[in-house]
C-alpha distance (Angstrom), angle and dihedral (degrees) to the residues before:
residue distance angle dihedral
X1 . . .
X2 3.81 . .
X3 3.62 100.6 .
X4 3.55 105.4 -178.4
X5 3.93 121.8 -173.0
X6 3.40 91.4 -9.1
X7 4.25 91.6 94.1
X8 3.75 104.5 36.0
X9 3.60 97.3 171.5
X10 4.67 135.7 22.4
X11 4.33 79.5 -113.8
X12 3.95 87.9 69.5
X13 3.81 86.3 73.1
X14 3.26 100.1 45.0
X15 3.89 86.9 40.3
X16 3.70 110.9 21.8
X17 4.05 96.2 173.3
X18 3.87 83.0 62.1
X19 4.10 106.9 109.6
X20 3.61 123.7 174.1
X21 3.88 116.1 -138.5
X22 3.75 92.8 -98.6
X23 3.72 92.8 81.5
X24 4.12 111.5 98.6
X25 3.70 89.6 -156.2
X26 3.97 108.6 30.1
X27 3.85 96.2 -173.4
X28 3.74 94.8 40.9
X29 4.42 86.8 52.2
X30 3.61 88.7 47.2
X31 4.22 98.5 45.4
X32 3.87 78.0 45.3
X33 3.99 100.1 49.7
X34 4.16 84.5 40.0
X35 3.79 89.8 58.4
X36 3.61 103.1 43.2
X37 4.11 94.8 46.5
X38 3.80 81.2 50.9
X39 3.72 95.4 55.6
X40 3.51 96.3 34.9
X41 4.06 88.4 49.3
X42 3.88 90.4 55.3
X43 3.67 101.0 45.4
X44 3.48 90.7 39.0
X45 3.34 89.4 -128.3
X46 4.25 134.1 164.4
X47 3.11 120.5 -86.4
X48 3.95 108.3 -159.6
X49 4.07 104.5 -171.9
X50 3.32 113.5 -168.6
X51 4.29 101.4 -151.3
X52 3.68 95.0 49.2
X53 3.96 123.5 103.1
X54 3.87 114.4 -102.9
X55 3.63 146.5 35.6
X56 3.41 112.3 -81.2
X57 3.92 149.5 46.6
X58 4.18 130.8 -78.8
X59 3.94 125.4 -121.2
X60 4.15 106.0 -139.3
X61 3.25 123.1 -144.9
X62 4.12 128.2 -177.3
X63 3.83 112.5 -109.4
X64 4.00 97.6 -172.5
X65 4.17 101.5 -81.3
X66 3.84 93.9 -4.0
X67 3.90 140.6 40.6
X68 4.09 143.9 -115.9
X69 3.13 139.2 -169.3
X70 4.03 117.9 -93.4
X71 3.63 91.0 -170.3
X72 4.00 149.0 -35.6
X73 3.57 112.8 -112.3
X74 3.46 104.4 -157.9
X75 4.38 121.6 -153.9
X76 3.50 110.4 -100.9
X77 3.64 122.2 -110.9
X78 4.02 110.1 -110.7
């Protein structure tokens, strides 16, 4: 899942009710972020975010009410 500006920052998994004052509709952003870390956690799906450091893509996992990181799958060199 690209996910875009919806996870500005590694805290938002940790702390997905965390918005930054970019967002035009904070409680809209966070439902959103909530939802997608939630799908993305049970499918074990990608996350690819595009303001984080590094090439690559994030496994979610569920940490009780928030998220981590299970691991960074970085793109392979060609």
């Amino acid at each position: 899942m690209f996910v875009g500006d919806l996870v500005n920052s590694p805290l938002q998994f940790a702390e997905p009710d965390c918005d930054t004052c970019l967002s035009e509709n904070q409680v809209e952003a966070t439902r959103s972020r909530r939802r997608i870390l939630e799908e993305a956690a049970d499918a074990r799906s990608l996350i690819f975010p595009a303001h984080l450091p590094g090439h690559g893509a994030a496994e979610v996992r569920r940490d009780g009410d928030t998220f981590a990181l299970s691991r960074w799958a970085p793109f392979a060199s060609i």
